[in-house]
C-alpha positions as CSV (number, residue, x, y, z in Angstrom):
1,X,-34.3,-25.9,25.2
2,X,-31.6,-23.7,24.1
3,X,-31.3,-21.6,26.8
4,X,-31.6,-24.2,29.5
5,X,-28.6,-26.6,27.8
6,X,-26.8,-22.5,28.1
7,X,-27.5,-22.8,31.8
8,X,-26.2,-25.9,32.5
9,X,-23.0,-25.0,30.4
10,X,-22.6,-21.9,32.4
11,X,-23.5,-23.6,35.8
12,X,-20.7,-26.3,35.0
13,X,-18.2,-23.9,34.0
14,X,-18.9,-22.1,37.2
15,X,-18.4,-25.3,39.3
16,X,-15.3,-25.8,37.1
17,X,-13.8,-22.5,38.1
18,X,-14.7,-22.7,42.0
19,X,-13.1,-25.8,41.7
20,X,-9.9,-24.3,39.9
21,X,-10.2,-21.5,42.6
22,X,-10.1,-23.8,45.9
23,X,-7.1,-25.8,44.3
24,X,-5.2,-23.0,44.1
25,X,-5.8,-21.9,47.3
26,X,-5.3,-24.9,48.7
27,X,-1.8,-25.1,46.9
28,X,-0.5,-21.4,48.2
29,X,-1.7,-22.0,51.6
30,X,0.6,-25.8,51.6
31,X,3.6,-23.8,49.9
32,X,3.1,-21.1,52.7
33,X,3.0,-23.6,55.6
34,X,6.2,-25.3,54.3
35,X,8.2,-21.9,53.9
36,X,7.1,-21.3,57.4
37,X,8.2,-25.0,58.4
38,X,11.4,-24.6,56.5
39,X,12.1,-21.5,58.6
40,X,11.8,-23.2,61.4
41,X,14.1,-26.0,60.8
42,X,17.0,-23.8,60.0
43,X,16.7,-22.2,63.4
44,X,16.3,-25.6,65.1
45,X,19.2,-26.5,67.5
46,X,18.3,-29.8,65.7
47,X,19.4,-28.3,62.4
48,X,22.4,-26.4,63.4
49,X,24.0,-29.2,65.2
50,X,23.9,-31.0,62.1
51,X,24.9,-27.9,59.5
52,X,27.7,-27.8,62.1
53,X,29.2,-31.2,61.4
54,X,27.9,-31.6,57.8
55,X,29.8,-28.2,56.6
56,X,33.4,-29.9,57.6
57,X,32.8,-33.1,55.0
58,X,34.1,-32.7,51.2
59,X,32.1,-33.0,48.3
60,X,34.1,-35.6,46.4
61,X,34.3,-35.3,42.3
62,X,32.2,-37.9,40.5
63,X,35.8,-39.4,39.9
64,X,36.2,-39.6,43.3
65,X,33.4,-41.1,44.3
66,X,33.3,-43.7,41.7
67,X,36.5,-44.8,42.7
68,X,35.6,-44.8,46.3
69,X,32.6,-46.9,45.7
70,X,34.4,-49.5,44.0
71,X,37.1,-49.7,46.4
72,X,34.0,-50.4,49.3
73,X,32.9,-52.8,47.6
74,X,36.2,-54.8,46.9
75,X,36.3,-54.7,50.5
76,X,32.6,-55.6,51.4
77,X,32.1,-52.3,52.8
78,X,28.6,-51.0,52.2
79,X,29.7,-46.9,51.9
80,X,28.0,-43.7,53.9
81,X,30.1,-40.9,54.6
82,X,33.9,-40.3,53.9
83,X,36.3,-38.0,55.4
84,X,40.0,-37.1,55.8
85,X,42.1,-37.9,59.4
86,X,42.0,-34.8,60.3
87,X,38.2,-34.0,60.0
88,X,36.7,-37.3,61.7
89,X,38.8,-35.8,64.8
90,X,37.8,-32.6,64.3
91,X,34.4,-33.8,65.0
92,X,35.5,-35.9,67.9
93,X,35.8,-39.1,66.0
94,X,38.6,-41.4,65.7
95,X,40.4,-43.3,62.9
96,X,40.4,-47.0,64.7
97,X,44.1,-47.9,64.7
98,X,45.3,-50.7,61.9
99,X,42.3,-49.4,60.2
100,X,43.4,-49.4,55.9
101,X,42.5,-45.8,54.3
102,X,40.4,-45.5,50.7
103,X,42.6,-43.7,48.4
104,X,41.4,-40.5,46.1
105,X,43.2,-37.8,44.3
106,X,43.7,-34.5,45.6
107,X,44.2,-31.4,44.0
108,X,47.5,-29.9,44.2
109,X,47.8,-26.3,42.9
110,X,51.3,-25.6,41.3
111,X,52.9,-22.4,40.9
112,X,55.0,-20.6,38.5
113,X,56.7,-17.6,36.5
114,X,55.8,-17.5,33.2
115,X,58.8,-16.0,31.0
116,X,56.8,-16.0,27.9
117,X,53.7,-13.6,29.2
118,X,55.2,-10.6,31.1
119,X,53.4,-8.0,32.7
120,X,53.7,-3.8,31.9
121,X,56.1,-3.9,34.2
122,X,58.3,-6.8,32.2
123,X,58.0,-9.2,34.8
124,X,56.9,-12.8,34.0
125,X,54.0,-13.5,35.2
126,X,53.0,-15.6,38.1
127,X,50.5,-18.6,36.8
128,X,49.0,-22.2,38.2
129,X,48.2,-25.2,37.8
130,X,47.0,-28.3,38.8
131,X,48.3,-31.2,40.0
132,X,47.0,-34.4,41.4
133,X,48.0,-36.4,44.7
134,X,46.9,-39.7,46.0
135,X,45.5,-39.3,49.3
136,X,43.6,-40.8,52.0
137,X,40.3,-40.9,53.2
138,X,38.4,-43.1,55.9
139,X,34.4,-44.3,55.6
140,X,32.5,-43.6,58.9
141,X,32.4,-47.2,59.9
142,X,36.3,-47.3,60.2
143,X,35.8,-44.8,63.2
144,X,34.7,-44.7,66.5
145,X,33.9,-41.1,69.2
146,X,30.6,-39.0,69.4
147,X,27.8,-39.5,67.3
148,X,26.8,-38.1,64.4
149,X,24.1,-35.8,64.6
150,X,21.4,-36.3,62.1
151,X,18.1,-35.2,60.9
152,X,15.0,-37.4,60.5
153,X,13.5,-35.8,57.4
154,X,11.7,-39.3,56.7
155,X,7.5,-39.5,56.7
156,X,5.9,-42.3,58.0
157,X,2.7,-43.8,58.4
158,X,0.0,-45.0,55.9
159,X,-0.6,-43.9,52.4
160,X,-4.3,-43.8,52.1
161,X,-4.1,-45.8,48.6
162,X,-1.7,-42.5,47.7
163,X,0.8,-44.8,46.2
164,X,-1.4,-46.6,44.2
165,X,-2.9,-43.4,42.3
166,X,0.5,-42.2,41.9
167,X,1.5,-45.3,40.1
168,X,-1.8,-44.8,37.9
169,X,-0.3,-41.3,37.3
170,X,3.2,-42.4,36.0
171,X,1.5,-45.1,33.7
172,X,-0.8,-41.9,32.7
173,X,2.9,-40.0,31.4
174,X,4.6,-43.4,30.0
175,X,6.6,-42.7,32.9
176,X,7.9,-46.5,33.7
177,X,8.9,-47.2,37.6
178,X,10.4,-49.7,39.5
179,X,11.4,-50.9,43.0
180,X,14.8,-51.7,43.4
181,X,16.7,-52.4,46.3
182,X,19.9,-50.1,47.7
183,X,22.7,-51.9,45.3
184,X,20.7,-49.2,42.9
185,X,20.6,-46.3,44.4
186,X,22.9,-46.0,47.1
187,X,22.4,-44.3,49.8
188,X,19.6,-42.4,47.9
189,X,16.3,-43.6,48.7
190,X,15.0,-42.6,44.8
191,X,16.1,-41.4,41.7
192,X,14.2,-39.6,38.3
193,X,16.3,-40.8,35.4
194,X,14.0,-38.8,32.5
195,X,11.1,-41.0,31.4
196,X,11.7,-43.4,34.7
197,X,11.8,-43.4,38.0
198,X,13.4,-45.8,40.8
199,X,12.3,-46.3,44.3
200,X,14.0,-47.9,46.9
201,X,12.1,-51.2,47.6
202,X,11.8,-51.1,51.3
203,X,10.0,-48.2,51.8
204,X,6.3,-48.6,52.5
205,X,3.4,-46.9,53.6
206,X,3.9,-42.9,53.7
207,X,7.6,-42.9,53.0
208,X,7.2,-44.7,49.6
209,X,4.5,-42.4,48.4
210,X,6.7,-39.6,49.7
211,X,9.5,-40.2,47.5
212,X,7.0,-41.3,44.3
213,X,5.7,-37.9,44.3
214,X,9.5,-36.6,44.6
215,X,10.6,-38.3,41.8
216,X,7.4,-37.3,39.9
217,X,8.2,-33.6,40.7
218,X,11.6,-34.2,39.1
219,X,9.9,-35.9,36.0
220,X,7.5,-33.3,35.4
221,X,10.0,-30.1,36.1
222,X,13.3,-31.1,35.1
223,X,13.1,-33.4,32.4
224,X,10.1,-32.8,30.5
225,X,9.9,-30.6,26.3
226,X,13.6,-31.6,26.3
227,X,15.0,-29.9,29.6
228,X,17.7,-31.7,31.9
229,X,18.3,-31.2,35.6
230,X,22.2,-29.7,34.7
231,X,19.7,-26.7,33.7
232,X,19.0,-25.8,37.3
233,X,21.4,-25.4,40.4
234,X,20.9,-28.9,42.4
235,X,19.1,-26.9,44.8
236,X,16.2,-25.6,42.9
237,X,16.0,-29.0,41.9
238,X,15.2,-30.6,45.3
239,X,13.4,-27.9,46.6
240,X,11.0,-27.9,43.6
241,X,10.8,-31.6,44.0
242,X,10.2,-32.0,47.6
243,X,8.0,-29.4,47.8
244,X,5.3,-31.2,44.9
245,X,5.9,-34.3,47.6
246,X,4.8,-32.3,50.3
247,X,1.6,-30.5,48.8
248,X,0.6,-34.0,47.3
249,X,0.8,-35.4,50.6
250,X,-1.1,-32.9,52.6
251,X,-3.8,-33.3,50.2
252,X,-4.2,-37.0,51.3
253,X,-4.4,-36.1,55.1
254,X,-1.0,-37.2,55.2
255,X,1.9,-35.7,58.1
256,X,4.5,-34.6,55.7
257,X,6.2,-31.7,58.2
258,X,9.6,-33.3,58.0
259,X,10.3,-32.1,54.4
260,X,11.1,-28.8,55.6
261,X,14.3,-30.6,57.2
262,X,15.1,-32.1,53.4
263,X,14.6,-28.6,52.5
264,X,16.5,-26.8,55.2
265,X,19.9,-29.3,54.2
266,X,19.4,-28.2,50.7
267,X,19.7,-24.3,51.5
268,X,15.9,-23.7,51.2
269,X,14.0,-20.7,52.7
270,X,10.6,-19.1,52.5
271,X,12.6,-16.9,49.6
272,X,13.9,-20.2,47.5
273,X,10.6,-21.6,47.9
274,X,8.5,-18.8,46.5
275,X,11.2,-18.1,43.7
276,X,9.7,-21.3,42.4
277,X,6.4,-21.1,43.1
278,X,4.9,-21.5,39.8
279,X,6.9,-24.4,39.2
280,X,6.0,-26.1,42.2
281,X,2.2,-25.1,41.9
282,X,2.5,-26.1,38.0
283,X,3.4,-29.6,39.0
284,X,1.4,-30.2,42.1
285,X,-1.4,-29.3,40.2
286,X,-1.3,-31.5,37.5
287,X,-0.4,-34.7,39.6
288,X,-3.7,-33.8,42.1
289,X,-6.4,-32.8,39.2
290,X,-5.3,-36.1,37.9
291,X,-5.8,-38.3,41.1
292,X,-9.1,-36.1,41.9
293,X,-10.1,-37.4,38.4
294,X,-9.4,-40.7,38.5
């Protein structure tokens, strides 16, 4: 009796670890077909007509954009992309005329000689600071020229009851969700908030699970045993992110290709990718052996 309950144990761990064996390869072989996507999409025409736009906008402070958003929507103006005069023409755009500017401040460095600190040679040194400006800025709806160029980075189609065992997973991690509509998030489509997640309401189908299992890559990397996103570069922080998306997607028979755009607009590569492989395989893992449990 002994000896057969040993078999069974050792037969089940066997099955256990054949298992543990195909989910990892499984894993490597998604995060090696998205590196290979992702290096595709930066050599895309597609991608480089859009880098070649995208580059010329500012990144405005979180001052700035604050500011900006409660000046859009005094005016009813439901905010996308702002830019200076001089960059909408330098992407063949137009400032309509009579159209009224947003207002931010600019940085303005001041120099001077300071008497007090001198150099070996006794000269004051030469010093800076800052000063700020008012200035101008126009959203893109105030313009009219060419078109934009954008990439479609967005999956589509059914979720296969994905969405459902993703919920089941977050309820699993006291994770609490919600779907809110674009008041909330912006222009975002989702956002991981450390213990909660947010999901913009009118995706459905393919997309929705898509950006679930973002935000639950987020949850499970960057906020859990006490860390906070500020501890990686923004970039490590999508990548790791979209790629748990994408793996979890593939599993379910589900076209998730277009993430290697997402990827390519956040500077990743088949080398950014594989720098955080074990953080991307740690996370996919968890969220699949779950749903193959359930």
């Amino acid at each position: 009796m002994a000896k057969t309950k040993s078999k069974k144990r050792s037969k089940r761990s066997e099955e256990n670890e054949k298992l543990a064996e195909e989910g990892k390869f499984f894993i490597n072989e998604r995060i090696n077909k998205l590196s290979n996507l992702t290096e595709e999409a930066v050599a895309s025409k597609e991608f480089k007509s859009w880098l070649r736009v995208y580059s010329k906008f500012h990144n405005y402070s979180i001052g700035n954009v604050l500011w900006l958003v409660s000046q859009a929507y005094t005016r009813g103006v439901d905010p996308e992309r702002f830019a200076s005069f001089t960059t909408w023409k330098s992407i063949s755009r137009n400032v309509r005329k009579g159209e009224k500017s947003f207002k931010v401040l600019a940085p303005v460095p001041v120099k001077y000689k300071d008497s007090k600190d001198l150099n070996t040679n006794g000269e004051a040194k030469l010093k800076q600071f800052m000063r700020f400006r008012v200035a101008s800025t126009f959203e893109l709806s105030q313009t009219e020229g060419e078109d934009i160029p954008s990439i479609d980075y967005r999956t589509e189609g059914e979720d296969f009851g994905l969405i459902d065992k993703l919920e089941a997973f977050a309820k699993s991690k006291n994770i609490d969700f919600a779907y809110v509509d674009e008041k909330e998030l912006g222009s975002a489509k989702g956002c991981s908030r450390g213990g909660s997640i947010q999901v913009l309401d009118s995706l459905t189908g393919a997309s929705r699970a898509a950006t679930f299992a973002h935000e639950l890559g987020h949850e499970l990397l960057h906020w859990a045993n006490g860390a906070v996103p500020s501890d990686h570069e923004r970039s490590t922080l999508e990548i790791e992110a979209e790629a748990t998306s994408f793996i979890v997607l593939e599993h379910f028979g589900i076209d998730a290709s277009k993430s290697s755009f997402y990827l390519a607009a956040w500077k990743g590569s088949a080398v950014s990718i594989k720098q955080s492989l074990s953080s991307i395989r740690r996370s996919s893992k968890e969220i699949l052996d779950f749903i193959l449990d359930s």
